[in-house]
C-alpha positions in Angstrom: -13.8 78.6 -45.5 -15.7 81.8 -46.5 -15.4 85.5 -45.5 -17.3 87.9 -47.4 -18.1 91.6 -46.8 -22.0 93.0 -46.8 -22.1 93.6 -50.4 -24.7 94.9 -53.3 -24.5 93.6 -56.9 -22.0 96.0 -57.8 -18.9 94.5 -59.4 -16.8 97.7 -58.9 -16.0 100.6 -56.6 -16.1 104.2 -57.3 -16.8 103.7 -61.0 -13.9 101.1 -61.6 -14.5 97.9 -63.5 -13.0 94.7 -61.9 -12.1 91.9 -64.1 -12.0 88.2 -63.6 -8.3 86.1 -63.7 -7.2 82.4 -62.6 -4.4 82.1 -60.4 -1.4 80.9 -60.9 2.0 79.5 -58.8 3.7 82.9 -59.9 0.5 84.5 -57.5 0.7 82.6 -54.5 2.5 85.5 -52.5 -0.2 88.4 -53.7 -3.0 85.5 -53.4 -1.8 85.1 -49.9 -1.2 88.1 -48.8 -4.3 89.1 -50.0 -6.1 86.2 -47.7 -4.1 86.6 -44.7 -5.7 89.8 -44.5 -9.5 89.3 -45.3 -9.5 86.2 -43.1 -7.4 87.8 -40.2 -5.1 84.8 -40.0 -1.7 84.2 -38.5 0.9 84.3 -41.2 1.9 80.5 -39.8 -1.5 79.4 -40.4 -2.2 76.8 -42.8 -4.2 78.4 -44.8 -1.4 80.4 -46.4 1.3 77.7 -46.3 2.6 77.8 -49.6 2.5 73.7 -50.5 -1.3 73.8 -49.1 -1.7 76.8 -51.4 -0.1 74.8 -54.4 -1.9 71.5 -53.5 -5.4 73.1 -53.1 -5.3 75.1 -56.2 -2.6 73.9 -58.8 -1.9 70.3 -58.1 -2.9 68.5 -60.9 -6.3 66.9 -60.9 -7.3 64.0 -63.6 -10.7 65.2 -63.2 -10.8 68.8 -63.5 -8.2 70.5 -66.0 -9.3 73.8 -65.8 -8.4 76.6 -63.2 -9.4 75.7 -60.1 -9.1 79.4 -58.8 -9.9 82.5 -59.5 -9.5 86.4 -58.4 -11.5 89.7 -59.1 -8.9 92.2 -60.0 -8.6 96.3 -60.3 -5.8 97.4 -61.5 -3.9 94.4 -60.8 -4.6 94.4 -57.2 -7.1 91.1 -56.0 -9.7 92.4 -54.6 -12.0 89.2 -54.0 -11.0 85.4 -54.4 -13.2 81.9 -54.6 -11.6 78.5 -55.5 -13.7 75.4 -56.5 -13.2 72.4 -55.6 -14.3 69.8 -58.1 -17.3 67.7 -58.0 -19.0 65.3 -59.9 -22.1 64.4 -59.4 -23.2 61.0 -60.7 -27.3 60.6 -62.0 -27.7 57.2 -63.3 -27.8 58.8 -66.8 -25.6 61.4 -66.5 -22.8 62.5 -64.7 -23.2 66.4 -63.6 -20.0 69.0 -63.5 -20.5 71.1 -60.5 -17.8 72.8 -57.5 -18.6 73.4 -53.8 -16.7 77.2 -53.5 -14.3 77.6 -50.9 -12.2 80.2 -49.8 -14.2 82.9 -50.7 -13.0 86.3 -49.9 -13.7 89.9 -51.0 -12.5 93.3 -49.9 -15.1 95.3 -48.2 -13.8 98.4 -50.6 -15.5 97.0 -53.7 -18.9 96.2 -52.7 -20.5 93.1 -54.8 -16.9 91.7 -56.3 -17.5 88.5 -54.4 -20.8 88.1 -55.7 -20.1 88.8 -59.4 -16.7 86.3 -59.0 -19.3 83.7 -57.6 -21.5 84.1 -61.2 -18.8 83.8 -62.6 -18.1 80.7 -61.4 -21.7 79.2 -62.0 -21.2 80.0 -65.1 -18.3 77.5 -65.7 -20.9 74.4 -64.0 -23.8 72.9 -63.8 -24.2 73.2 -60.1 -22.5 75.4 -57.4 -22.6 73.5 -53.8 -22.2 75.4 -51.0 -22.5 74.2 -46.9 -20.9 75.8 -44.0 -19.8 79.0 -44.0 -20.2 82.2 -41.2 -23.6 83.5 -40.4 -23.0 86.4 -43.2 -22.5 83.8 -45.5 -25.4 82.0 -45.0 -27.2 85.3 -45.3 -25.5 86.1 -48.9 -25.8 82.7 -50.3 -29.5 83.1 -51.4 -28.7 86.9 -52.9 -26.0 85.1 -55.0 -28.5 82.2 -55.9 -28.4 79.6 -53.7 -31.4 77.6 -52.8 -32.0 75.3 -50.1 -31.3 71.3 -51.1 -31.8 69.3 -47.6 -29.5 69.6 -44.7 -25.4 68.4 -43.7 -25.3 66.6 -40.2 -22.1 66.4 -38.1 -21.6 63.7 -35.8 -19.5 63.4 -33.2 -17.8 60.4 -30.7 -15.1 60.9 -28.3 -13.0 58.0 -27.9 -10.7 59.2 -24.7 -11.9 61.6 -22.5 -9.8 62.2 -19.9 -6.9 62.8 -22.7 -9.1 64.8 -24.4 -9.9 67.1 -21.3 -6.1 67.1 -20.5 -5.7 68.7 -24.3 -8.5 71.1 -24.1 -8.4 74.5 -22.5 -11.3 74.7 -20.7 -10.5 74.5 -17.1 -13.7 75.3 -15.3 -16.4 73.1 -13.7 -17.9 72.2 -17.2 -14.6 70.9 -18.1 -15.2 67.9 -15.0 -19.2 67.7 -16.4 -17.7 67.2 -19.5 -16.0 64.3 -18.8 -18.4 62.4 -17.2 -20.7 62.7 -19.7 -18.4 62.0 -22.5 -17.1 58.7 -20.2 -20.3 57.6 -20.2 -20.9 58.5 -23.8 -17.9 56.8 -24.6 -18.4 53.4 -23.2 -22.2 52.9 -24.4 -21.6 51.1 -27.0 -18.1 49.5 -27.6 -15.9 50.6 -30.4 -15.3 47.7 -32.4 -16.2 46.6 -35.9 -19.2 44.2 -35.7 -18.7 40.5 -36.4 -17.2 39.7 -39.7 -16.6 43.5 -40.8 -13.1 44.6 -41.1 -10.8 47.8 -42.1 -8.1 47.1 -44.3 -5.5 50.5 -45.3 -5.3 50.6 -48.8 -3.8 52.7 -52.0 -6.2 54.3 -54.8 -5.9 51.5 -57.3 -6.4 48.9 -54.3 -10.0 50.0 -54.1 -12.3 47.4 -56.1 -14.3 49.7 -59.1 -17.3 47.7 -57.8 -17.7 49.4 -54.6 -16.9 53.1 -55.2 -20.8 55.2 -55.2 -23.5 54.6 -57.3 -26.4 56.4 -58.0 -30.0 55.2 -58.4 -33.0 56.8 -58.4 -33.3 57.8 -55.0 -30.0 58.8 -54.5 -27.3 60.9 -56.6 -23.7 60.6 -55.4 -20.2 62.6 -55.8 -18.4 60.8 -58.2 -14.9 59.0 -56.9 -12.3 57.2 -58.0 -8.6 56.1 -58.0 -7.4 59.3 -59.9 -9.8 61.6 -56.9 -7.8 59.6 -54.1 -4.1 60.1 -55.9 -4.9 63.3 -55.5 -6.2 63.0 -51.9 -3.6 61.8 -50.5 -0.6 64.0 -52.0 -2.0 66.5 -49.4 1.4 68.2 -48.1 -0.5 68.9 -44.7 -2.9 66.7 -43.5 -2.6 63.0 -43.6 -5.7 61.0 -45.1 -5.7 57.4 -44.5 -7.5 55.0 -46.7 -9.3 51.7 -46.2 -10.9 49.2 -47.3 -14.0 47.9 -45.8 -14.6 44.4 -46.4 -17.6 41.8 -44.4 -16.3 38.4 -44.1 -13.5 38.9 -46.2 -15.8 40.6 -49.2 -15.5 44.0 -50.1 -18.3 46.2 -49.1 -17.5 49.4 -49.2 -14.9 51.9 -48.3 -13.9 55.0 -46.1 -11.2 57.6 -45.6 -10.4 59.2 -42.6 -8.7 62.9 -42.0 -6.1 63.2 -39.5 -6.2 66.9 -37.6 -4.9 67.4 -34.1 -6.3 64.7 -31.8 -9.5 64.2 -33.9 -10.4 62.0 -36.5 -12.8 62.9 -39.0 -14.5 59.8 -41.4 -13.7 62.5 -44.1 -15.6 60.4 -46.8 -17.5 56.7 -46.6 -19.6 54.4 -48.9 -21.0 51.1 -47.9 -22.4 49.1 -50.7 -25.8 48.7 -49.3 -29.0 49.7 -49.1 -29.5 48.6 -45.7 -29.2 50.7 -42.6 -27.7 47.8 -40.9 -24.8 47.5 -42.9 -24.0 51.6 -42.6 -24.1 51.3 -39.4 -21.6 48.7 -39.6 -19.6 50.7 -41.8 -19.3 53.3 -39.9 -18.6 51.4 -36.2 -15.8 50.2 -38.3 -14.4 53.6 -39.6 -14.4 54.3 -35.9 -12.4 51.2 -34.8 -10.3 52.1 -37.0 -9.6 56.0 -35.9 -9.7 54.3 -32.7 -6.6 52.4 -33.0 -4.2 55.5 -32.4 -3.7 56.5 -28.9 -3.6 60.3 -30.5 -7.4 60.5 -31.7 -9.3 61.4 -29.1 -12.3 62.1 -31.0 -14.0 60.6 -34.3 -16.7 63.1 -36.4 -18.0 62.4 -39.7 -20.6 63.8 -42.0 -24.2 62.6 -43.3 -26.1 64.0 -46.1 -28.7 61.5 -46.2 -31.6 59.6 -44.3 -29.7 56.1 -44.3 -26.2 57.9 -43.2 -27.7 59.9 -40.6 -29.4 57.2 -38.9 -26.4 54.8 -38.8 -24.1 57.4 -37.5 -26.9 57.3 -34.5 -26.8 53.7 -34.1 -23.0 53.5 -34.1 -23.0 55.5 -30.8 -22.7 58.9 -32.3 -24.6 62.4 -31.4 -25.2 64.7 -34.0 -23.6 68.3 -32.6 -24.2 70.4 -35.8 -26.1 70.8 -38.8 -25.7 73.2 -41.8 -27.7 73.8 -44.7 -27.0 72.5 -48.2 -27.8 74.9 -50.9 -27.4 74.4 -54.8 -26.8 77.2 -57.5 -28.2 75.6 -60.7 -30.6 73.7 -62.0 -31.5 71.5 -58.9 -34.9 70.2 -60.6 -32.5 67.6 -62.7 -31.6 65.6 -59.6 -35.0 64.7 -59.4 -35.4 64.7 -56.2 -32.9 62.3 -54.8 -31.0 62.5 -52.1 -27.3 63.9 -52.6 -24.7 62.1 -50.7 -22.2 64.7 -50.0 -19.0 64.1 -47.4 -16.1 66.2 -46.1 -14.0 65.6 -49.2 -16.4 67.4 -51.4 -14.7 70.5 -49.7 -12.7 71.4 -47.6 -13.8 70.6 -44.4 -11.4 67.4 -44.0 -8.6 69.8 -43.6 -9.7 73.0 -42.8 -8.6 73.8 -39.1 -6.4 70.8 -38.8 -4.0 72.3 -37.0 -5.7 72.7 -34.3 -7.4 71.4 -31.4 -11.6 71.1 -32.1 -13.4 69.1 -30.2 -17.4 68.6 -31.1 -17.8 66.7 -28.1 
């Protein structure tokens, strides 16, 4: 999530020198004060709950050790915010330290804080990832230095549509369209794992080493782990469920799926193969497996590249968004590969949870 004021490259207001600070527990009632107020939110929103707070920012991590965020002050007062969350991303010689920035907020009263918290911030990685975000944020990220580095797809199934038209608010004639074409939708292709594949719920150190991503030279990948799922899945607000994925009986590959309010979203999946065939596979079995709770009335996912974008499509899924992904760094050492980036690079597995969001 990202609000940010119109701002020039002035880290100050009226003269005044801001300075940069991590957080700390000790700051989460300033730090959210301060955010309920840039993002307009409801003081019950999630966003500001205090253990989301504490998870998303001071939980321990294995693989970061460092501050994970960090406020422009004046005189004590915040007067912007970002938070990173952690990323690595894995060359086949080297493993890159990078953050996708989240939370991003800035006080309209001191023009260019944001901006100059960002820098900041680059200065601490290799690579700054940023996707999503409003229309003014989209607009700032090439000021700040973001440059263009291919394109995020969202997909989209529903899986019940007259529930999901019972829990929407729309009342009007769309609302009947709507579930027509989402019964049809919903029944062209059955949802059901292909012959031999299977999803199997499993714990961090359950997941074989072998089939975690890899990068070659086409493709560079977010680095993950046992340690990145322990982490995961202490979430004190949404629910992340994690599977194995296994074709007759052999592992071959993995996927993780975010709970939010009647939709689940394939927050993060690998399939050990080059083929398209076996994506597809993988993914008609992440959606089995969403499938199996009378609650989800919707699955969406993210694809970042050519091979997860087309099997999303064969697995009886419509693409309903797309965002830009942008890189702050040095983007010519990926080499041009492909960078396979999923919900769980950010926070877009549990941002909005709470409530109802249908794609479809």
């Amino acid at each position: 999530m990202l609000a940010a004021a119109d701002e020039r490259l002035r880290p100050h207001a009226a003269g005044s020198r801001v300075h940069l600070r991590p957080t700390a527990p000790q700051d989460a009632a300033a730090l959210s004060g301060f955010l309920q107020r840039v993002f307009h939110s409801a003081p019950t929103a999630m966003l500001l709950d205090p253990r989301h707070l504490a998870w998303k920012y001071w939980l321990d991590r294995g693989d970061w050790t460092e501050p994970r965020s960090f406020t422009a002050r004046h005189d004590e007062a915040i007067v912007a915010h970002v938070a990173a969350w952690p990323v690595h991303v894995v060359l086949p010689d080297r493993t890159l330290r990078a953050a996708h920035l989240f939370d991003w907020a800035s006080d309209r009263r001191y023009p260019g804080a944001g901006l100059w918290l960002i820098r900041q911030m680059r200065s601490k990685t290799d690579l700054l990832i940023a996707t999503g975000g409003t229309e003014l944020t989209r607009r700032m990220l090439p000021v700040a230095g973001f440059r263009p580095f291919g394109e995020v797809c969202v997909f989209a199934r529903p899986l019940r549509p007259l529930a999901q038209a019972r829990a929407a608010a729309d009342r009007s004639w769309r609302a009947a369209a709507r579930i027509v074409r989402n019964s049809a939708w919903r029944w062209s292709l059955p949802v059901a794992p292909p012959p031999g594949w299977d999803a199997i719920p499993a714990q961090p150190d359950g997941i074989d080493a072998s089939i975690w991503p890899s990068a070659s030279t086409a493709l560079a990948v977010a680095r993950r782990n046992a340690a990145f799922y322990s982490y995961v899945l202490a979430s004190p607000r949404t629910r992340y469920s994690l599977f194995r994925l296994t074709r007759h009986g052999e592992p071959a590959g993995y996927f993780c799926i975010s709970h939010a309010r009647h939709v689940a979203r394939i927050a993060d999946i690998w399939v050990a193969s080059s083929d398209s065939a076996d994506w597809c596979a993988g993914v008609r079995t992440a959606c089995a497996a969403a499938a199996r709770s009378d609650e989800v009335h919707e699955v969406s996912g993210w694809a970042s590249t050519a091979i997860a974008k087309a099997a999303f499509a064969r697995a009886g899924f419509r693409r309903r968004d797309q965002t830009p992904l942008t890189l702050f760094g040095n983007a010519g050492v990926l080499a041009g590969r492909e960078l396979h980036i999923q919900m769980l690079d950010c926070d877009a597995s549990f941002v909005a949870a709470d409530d109802v969001c249908y794609l479809t």
